[in-house]
N, C-alpha and C positions, 0 to 999 in steps of 0.2 A: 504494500500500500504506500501512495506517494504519499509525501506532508508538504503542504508550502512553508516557508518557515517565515513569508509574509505576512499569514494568513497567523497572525497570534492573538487574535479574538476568538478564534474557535474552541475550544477544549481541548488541552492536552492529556490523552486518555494514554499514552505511551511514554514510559521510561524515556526514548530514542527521543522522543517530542523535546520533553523537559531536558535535555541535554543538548540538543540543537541549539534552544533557546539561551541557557548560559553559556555558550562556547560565543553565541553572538554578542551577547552582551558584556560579555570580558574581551572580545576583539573592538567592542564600540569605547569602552573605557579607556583601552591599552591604544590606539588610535589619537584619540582626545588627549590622553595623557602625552603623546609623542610630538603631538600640533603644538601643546600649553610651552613646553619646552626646546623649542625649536630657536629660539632666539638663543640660548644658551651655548647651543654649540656655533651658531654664528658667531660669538664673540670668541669661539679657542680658533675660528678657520684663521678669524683675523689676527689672533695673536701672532700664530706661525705661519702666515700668509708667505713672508720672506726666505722662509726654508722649504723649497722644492721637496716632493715626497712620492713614492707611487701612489696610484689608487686608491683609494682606501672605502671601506662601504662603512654606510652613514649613521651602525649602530656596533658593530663588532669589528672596526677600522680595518688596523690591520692583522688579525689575528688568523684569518685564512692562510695568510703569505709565510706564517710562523708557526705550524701545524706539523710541518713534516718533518722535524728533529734534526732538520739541518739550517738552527734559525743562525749559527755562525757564518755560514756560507751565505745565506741571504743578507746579514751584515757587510760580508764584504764586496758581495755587489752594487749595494749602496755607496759603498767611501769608493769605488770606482767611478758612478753615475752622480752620483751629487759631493761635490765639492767642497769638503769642511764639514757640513753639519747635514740630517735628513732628520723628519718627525716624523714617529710610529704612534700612529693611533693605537691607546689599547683598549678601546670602545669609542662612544660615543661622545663619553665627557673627560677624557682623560689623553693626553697626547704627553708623548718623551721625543724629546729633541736628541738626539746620538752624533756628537760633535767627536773627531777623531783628525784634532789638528795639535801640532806638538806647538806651535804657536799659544794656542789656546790652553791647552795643557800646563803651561809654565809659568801663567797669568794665576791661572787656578791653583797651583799649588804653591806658591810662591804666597798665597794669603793662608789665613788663618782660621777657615769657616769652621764650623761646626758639623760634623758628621752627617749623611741623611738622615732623619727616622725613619723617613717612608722604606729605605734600602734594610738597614738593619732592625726596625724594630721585633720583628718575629724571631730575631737570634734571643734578646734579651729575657725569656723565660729559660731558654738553656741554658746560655752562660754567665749570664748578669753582667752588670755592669763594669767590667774591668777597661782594660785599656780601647781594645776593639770598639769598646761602646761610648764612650766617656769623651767629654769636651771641656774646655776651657780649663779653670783653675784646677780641678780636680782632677782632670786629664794629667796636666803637667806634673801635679803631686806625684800622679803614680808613676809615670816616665821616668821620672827624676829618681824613685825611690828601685825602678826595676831594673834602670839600665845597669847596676853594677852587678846583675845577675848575669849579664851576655860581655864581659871584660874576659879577654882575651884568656888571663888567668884563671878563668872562671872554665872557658872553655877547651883548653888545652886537655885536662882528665877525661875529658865525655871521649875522646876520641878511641880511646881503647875500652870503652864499652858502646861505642855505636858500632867499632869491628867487632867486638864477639856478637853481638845482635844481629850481624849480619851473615855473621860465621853458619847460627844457629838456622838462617834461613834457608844458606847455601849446602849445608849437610842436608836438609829435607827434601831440596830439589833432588840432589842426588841421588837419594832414592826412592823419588816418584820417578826420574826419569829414564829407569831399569823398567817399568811397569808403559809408559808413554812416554812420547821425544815432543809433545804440546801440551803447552802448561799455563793457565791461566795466572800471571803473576801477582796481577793486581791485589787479589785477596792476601798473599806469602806476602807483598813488599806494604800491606797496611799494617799486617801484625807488627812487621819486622821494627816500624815504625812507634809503634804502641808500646813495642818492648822497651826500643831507646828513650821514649818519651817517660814512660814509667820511672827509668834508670834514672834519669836525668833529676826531676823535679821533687819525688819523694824517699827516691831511693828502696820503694818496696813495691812486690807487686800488686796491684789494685786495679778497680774499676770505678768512672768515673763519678759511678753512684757511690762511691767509696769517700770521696774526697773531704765531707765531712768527718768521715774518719781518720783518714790521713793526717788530716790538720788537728786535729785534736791529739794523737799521740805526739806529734812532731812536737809539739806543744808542752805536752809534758815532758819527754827528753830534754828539749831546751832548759825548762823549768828547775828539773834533777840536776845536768851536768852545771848548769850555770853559764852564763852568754858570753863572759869572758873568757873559761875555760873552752868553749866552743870553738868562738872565734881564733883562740891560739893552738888550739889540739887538732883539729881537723879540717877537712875539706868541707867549705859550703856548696851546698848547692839552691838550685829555683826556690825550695820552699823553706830553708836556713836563712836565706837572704828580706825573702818576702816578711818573715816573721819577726825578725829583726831589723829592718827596714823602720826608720823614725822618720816621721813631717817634722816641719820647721817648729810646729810647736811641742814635739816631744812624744806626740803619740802617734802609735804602729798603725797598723790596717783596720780597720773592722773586720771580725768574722766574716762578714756578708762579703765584704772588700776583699779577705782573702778567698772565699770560697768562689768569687765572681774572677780573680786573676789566675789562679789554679783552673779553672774550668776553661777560660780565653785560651792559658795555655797550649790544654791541653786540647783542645780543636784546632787554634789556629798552626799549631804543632805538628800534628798527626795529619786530617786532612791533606793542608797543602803541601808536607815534607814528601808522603805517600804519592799524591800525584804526582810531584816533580821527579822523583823517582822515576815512577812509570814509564811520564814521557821521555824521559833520555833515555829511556832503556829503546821503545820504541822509536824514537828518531835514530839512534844508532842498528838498531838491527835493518830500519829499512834502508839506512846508507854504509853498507857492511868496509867502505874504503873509509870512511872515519871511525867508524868503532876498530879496526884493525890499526890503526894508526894511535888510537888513542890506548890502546893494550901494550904498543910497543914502547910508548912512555911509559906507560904503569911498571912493565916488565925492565925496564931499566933503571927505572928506583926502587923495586923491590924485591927482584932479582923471583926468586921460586917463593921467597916466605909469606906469610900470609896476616904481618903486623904490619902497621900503619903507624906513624909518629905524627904528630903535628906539621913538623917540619918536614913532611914529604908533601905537603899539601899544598906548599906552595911552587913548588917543581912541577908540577904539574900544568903547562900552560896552554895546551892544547886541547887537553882534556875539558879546563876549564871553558875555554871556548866554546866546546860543544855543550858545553853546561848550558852557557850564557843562550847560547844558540836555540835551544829545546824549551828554553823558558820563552825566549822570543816569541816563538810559533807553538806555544802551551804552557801559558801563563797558567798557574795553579787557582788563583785569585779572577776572575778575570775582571771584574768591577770593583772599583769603590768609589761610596758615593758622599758627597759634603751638601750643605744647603748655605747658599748664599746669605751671610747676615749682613749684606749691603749691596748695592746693585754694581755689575760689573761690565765693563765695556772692552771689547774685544780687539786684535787689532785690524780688523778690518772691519770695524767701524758696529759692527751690531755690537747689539748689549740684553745685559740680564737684568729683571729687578730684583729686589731684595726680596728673599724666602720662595727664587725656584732651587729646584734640586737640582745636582749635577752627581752624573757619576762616571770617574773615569775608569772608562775601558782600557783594559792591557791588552785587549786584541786589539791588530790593524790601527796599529799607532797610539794604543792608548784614548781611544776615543770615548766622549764625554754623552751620558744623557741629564735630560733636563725635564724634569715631570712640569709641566702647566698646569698647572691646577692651581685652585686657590689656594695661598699661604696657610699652612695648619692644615691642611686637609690629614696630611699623612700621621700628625699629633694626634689629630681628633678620633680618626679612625681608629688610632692604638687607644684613646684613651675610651673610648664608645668599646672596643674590642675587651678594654678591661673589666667595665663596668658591669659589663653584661656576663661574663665569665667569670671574674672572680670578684666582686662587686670594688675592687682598688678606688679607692679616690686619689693616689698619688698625679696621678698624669693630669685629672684635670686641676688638679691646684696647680702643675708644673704648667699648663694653657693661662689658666688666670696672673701668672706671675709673666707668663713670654710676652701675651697677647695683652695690651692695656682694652679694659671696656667689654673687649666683645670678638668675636670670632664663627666664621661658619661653619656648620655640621652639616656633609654630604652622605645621604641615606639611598646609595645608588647611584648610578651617572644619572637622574635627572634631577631627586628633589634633595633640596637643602634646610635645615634649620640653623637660624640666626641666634647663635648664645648669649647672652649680656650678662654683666656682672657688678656693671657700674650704678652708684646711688644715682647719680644723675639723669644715668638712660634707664634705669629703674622709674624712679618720678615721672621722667615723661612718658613712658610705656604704660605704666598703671596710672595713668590720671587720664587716661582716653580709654572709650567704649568698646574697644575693639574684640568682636567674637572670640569665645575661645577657639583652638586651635580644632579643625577639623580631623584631626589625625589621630592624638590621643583623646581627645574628648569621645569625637566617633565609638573610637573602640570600646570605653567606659560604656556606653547607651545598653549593649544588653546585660549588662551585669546591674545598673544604677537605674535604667530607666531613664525621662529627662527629666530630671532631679535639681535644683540648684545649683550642682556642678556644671551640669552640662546645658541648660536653658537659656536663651541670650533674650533683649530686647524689654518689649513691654511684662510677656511671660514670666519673663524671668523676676523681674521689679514685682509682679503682685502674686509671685510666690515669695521671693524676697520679707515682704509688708505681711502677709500673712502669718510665715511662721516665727518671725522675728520675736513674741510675743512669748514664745516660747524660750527665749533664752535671755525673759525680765529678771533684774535683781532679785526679786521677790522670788521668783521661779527657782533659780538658783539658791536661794537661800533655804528653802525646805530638803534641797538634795546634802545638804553637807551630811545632818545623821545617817540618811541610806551608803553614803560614800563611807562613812567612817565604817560601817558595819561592815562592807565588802572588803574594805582594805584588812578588821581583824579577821577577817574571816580565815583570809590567807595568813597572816602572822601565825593565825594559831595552826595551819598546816606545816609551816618553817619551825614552830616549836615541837612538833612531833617531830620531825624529820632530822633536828640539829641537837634537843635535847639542850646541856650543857656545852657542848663540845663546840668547835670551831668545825663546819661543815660548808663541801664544797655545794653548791644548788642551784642549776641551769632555772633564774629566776623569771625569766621571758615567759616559758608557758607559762609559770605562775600569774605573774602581771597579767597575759595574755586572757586567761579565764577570768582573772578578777574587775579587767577593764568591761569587760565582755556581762557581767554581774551586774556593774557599776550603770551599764547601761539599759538594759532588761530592767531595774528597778526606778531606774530615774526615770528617762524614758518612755517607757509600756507598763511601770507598774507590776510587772512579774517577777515573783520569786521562782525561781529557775533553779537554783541550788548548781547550778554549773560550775561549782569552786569545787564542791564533791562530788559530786556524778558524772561520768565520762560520756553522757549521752552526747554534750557538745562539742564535743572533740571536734566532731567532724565539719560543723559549723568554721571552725579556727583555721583545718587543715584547707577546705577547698578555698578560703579566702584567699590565704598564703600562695594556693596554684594559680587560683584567678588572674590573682596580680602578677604574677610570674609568666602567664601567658602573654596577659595583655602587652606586656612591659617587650616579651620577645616582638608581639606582631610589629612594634613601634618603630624597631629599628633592622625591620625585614622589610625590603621594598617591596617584593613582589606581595607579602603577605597587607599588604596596603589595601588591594584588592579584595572586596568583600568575598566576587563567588570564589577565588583562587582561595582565602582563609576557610570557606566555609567549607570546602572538602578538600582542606588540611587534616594531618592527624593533631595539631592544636586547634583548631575552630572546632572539628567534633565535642574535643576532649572540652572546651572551654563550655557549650551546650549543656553538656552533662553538670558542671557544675553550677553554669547558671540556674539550671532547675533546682539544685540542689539551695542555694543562697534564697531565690524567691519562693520557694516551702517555708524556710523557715521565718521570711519577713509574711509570707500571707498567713499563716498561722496567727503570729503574732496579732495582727489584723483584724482574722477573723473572731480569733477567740475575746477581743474588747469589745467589736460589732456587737456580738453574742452575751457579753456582760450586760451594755447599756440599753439591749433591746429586753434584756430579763428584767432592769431595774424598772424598765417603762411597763413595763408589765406588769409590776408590782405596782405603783405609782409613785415609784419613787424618782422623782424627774428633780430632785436638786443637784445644783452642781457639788463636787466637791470639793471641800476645801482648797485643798496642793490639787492642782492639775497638773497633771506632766504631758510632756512632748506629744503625745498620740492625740490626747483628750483637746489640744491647740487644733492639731490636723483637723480631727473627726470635727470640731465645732469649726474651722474654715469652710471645710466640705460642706456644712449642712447650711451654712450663709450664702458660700460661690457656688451651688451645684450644677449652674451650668458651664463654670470656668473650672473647677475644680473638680476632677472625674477622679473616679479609682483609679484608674490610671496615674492618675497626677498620685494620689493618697499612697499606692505603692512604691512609687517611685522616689519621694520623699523618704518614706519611712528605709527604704535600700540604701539611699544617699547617705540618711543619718547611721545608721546601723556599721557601714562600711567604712567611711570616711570617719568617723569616730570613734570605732573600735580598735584600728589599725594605728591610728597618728596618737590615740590617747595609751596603747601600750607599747610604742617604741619610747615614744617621750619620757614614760614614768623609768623605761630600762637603759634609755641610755644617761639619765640624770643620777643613777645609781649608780650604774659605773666609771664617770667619771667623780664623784663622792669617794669610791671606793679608789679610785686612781692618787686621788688628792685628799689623805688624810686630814689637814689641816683643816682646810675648809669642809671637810664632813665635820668633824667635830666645833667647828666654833657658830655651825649651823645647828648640830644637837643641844650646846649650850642655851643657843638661842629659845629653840623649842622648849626645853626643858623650864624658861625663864616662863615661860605663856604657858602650856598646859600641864605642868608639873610633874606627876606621874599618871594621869588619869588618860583613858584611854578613848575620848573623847573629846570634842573641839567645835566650836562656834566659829559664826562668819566673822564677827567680830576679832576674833583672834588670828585670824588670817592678815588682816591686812595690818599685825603688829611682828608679822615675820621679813622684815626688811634685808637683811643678808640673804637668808636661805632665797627669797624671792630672786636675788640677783643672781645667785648658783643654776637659780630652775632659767633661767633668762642665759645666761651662760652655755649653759646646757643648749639648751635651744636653738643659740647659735654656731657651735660646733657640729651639732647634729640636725638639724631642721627637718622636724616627721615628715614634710613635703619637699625635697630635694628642689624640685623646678617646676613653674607652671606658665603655662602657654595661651598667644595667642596671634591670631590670623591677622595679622593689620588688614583691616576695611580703606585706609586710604593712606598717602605716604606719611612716614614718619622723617622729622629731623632732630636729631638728637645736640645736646648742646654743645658737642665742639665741633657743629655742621656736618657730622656725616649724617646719610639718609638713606632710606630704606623706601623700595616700591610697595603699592597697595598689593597684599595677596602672598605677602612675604611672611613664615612663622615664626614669632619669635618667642626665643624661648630665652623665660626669666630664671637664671640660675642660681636660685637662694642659696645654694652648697656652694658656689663660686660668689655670692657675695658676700658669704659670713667670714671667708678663708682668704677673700682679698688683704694684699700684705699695705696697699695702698690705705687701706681704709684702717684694719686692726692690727696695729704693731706686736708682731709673736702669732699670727695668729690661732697657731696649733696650742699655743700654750690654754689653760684652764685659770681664766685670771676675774671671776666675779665682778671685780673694784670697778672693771670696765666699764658696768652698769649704775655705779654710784649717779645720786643726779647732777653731779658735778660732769662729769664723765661725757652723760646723757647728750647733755645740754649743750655741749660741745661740738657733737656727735652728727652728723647730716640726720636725717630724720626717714631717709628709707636706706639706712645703710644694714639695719636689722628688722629683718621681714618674716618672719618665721609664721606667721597669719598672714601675710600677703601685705597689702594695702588698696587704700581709693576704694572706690562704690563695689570692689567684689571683692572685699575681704572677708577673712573667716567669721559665718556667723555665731560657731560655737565655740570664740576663744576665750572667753571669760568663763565657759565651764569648763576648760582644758586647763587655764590655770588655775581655778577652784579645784579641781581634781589631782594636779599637780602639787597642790601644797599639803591638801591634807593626805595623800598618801605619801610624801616625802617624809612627812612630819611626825605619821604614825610609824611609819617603819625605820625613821631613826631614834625614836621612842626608847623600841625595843632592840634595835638589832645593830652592830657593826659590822658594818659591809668592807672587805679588803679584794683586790683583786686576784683572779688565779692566774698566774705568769706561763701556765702551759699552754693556753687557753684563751689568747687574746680577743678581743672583739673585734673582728671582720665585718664592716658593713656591707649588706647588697643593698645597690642603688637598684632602687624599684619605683611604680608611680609615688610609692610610701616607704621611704626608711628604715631598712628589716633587718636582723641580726643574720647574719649566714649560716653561724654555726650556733647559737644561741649566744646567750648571756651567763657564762660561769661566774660566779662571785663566792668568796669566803663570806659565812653567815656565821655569825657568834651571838648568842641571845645574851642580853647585856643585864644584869643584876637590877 
């Protein structure tokens, strides 16, 4: 049976049907999407307009011409047809310029750049940051402190154990080659390599997953013999030297320092010593009149014997030649690459700006590429690659410190998000109306509904006005005894669990259930008992995945695409927990419909006293019923449920640990407490706002960690920000609270834990959106006055009783998510305190 697939009014009664129709409608998306960004790549043709290139197709450039594993041979048909420099597309928004002029070469290294990221960042989970990686000051420390490891003296003894290392190889051939006369050497001459490399640096045999090891015995030998006895009793070697190695101010390496030069070592060691090997061995057998020539030198300084001296090694000058020769046409390295940190002009007259890439090729003259792209791309990438992997914040504080203000995030070759971090392009970004971000918000809709978070316009303003009313002083003030009760509830689990003793106690689920309490009584009014009862477990778990999926689609380009997400195996997986999240908010729901329909029943129609958050809703609903639908009623109560469960138990966990990180200020905040509620295990509103220190700790807090890392939106029309740069309408921009709490510009130290910052002396100082941890302007957080009512009195109860110290095996790894989440939980020492 034919279908038209025109014809999409009729009833699709067939499987086949329904899949015609999203394969067109992902071709009409993917289309739209490819037209919106088409000026984009107009502006990279123009960039390299002046460097001639082949063909290239207009989404995957040149990656067809690069397919067939002989993309070195397609280089050097380039530096034959194009002159100095050619650009490779390596899609649609990315082009490298492959410059292979020794002119150009000697301009380039004759400065001082800075390494690429874009070229090496992916080595730097393997071997850290040692010399390979490393720039500027900290670069030169190490140089300085390694070079007296490669001193002539140093290297003289290697040389009679790189010949027995070689010996050991050369007896193996011999008898493989009684068995076969073809031998594959490459694998024989990396061990051979591994062997010397071992000999060399530790002196034992090991494996590179070892090197922890390594260094820690080294360590203690050193320790035992004593450094001077060392230095005058025997031979140093690589990691004698490294260990005993001092900076100008008097201290050695760091661990990390040493295990990050030990590992450099021992790749860039191994690797390329192995291949250089190889190819001489292979250039010489295919030109059998120089390997014979260079055997007869061999043979005339060392007659039949099969030891090696130092000093034969420089007699050797022919040999050497063919050395030099086989590195020529098989450079072991064949790239490295620098990033310009000022713009450079060449001698035939082009030029570079400051922050493209360059990397010089040692094939075919040493030829250079040069990524176009925007500045930071290859930073942001690694730092977007970490976030999402291992949740690091290192790299994007290391963007906040390179970049002043702000920087782009490219999610794909076409779309980009704008990062800001500055108080000033803060102010002007949040003091205009501009939609949230269709991308994350988007994704939020089936988990929230359109909820407050996600509502733009007049909607939004009289949902806004509506439930505002809900989070009155008054309002708030009936919840402090529900709060107190949930906070002992869980103390008195920590006192079964710790007793007397000093006990270790992953307090996050704790927190996690009791926020989750905190909320179900204030909120809805229900006793839940979910502090003891496991039934909500599960409630806690799918949240945690939710956000973890959404958070993946965010920085998946293709998963951007609704039907491409929705027969993903995460759109499925995300389904299942949607339903599982709206169960338990329409419950909720239902089961107070059900209450207030039983009192009417009875006739009991007065209000009561304390209304909480639902009782707001349900009496909106029943005023707006033709603006405010269940729909609307659900979707609020999902908004508040999620968004206040998740941001109200990271806050409470990471203000504990850093309390527990910074003793001092944990206790002169207990004092405090102690001053106002004495030993009693309860607290008034009034007592809260006489906790002035501990307030600046939770305010502290806040800004180290901010339960919402970044929040976004669509400019509706251009922005200009106040040192004049500007931004087109339709651009996302994303506000980076975790990049402006950690700006070094604004908070001097700012990893340090320094409360005082908050004094109103301080304050007052202070730019006024430089601490956002509620956002700011007409869409600020509506529930932050119960996030710090909650914040205080659980700080205040559980410093009451308990002293918090940190566990040092066990440190706190944040994962960046739409919300703030512990990765590996929250370990803390608990001591129940007399």
């Amino acid at each position: 049976m034919s279908v038209s697939v025109l014809s999409l009014t009729r009833p699709l009664d067939t499987v086949s049907g329904l899949l015609q129709v999203a394969s067109l409608l992902g071709l009409a998306l993917l289309l739209l999407k490819t037209a919106q960004l088409y000026q984009h790549r107009q502006w990279l043709l123009k960039a390299v307009q002046q460097f001639p290139s082949p063909p290239s197709h207009w989404f995957f450039g040149h990656k067809q011409e690069f397919q067939t594993g002989l993309e070195l041979q397609e280089l050097k048909k380039r530096t034959e047809k194009y002159p100095c420099a050619s650009p490779r597309w390596l899609w649609g928004s990315k082009v490298i310029l492959v410059v292979y002029d020794p002119d150009y070469m000697k301009m380039i290294l004759g400065r001082s750049d800075p390494k690429s990221e874009g070229a090496y960042r992916f080595m730097a989970p393997w071997i850290g940051y040692g010399l390979l990686l490393l720039n500027g000051e900290t670069w030169f420390q190490h140089r300085r402190m390694l070079t007296p490891a490669f001193h002539y003296d140093i290297l003289k003894p290697y040389v009679r154990l790189m010949a027995d290392s070689v010996q050991v190889m050369l007896d193996k051939w011999e008898e493989l080659l009684t068995q076969n006369s073809h031998l594959e050497i490459f694998e024989h001459v990396s061990l051979t390599t591994l062997d010397t490399i071992m000999k060399l640096p530790s002196a034992t045999r090991a494996t590179t997953r070892q090197t922890d090891r390594v260094i820690k015995l080294r360590k203690a030998q050193l320790q035992e013999e004593g450094e001077l006895e060392v230095r005058n009793k025997r031979h140093l070697d690589f990691l004698d030297i490294l260990l005993l190695a001092k900076m100008e101010n008097g201290r050695g390496l760091s661990d990390k320092d040493l295990r990050a030069e030990v590992d450099t070592f021992m790749f860039e060691g191994h690797d390329t010593t192995a291949s250089g090997i190889s190819w001489i061995l292979y250039t010489l057998a295919t030109h059998p009149e120089h390997q014979q020539r260079c055997r007869e030198e061999i043979q005339s300084l060392l007659g039949d014997g099969a030891s090696i001296t130092w000093e034969h090694l420089d007699q050797m000058p022919y040999t050497t030649m063919c050395i030099k020769e086989a590195l020529r046409l098989y450079p072991p390295v064949p790239s490295v690459g620098r990033e310009l940190s000022k713009p450079i002009t060449f001698p035939d007259g082009r030029s570079l700006p400051r922050g493209c890439e360059l990397s010089q090729e040692e094939v075919y003259t040493r030829s250079i590429f040069v990524s176009w792209h925007c500045p930071a791309l290859a930073d942001v990438q690694d730092a977007a690659m970490k976030l999402l992997q291992d949740g690091k914040t290192e790299k994007l504080e290391e963007l906040v410190e390179k970049y002043p203000c702000a920087f782009p995030y490219w999610v794909g070759p076409f779309q980009a998000f704008f990062y800001i971090y500055d108080p000033d392009y803060a102010k002007t970004f949040l003091g205009r109306t501009d939609p949230k971000s269709k991308y994350l918000y988007k994704f939020l809709i089936p988990c929230l509904g359109n909820g407050l978070v996600s509502l733009e316009g007049s909607k939004w303003f009289q949902h806004r006005c509506l439930l505002t009313p809900g989070f009155n002083v008054n309002i708030l003030k009936s919840y402090i005894k529900v709060m107190a009760h949930s906070v002992n509830i869980m103390l008195g689990k920590w006192e079964k669990i710790c007793g007397t003793q000093d006990t270790v106690v992953e307090v996050f689920e704790h927190i996690n259930l009791m926020t989750l309490d905190v909320l179900m009584k204030c909120a809805f009014s229900q006793e839940t008992n979910c502090q003891i009862s496991s039934t909500h477990d599960l409630y806690v778990k799918t949240t945690f995945e939710a956000s973890k999926i959404i958070f993946y689609r965010l920085y998946s380009f293709l998963h951007h695409h609704d039907i491409i997400f929705k027969f993903s195996p995460q759109g499925h997986r995300l389904q299942e927990l949607v339903k599982i999240l709206h169960q338990y908010t329409e419950k909720v729901i239902q089961d107070r419909k059900k209450l207030l329909k039983d009192e009417k029943k009875h006739g009991n129609t007065q209000k009561r006293k304390d209304q909480d958050y639902l009782d707001i809703i349900l009496s909106a609903q029943a005023e707006n019923g033709n603006s405010f639908s269940d729909t609307d009623l659900q979707s609020e109560v999902n908004t508040f449920m999620l968004a206040g469960h998740d941001t109200m138990a990271g806050s409470i966990s990471w203000l504990l640990y850093h309390l527990a990180l910074n003793p001092e200020h944990q206790e002169r905040c207990r004092q405090e407490i102690r001053g106002i509620l004495r030993d009693r295990s309860s607290i008034t509103w009034d007592q809260l706002g006489e906790m002035s220190y501990t307030t600046m700790c939770i305010k502290e807090s806040l800004r180290l960690a901010p339960p919402i890392p970044s929040i976004s939106r669509e400019l509706s029309k251009p922005i200009t920000f106040p040192d004049g740069c500007s931004l087109p309408a339709g651009i996302t921009v994303v506000l980076s609270i975790w990049g402006l709490h950690h700006n070094s510009a604004i908070w001097e130290n700012p990893k340090v834990f320094d409360p005082l910052r908050f004094s109103q002396e301080n304050s007052d100082q202070r730019h006024t959106h430089s601490f956002l941890p509620f956002s700011a302007g007409p869409r600020n957080c509506i529930g932050q006055h119960f996030a710090m009512v909650k914040l205080k009195v659980a700080i205040a109860l559980i410093l009451l009783h308990f002293k918090v110290s940190p566990d040092p095996t066990r440190p706190l790894v944040f994962l960046h998510q739409i919300v703030l989440k512990p990765k590996n939980g929250v370990h803390l020492h608990l001591k129940k305190l007399p």
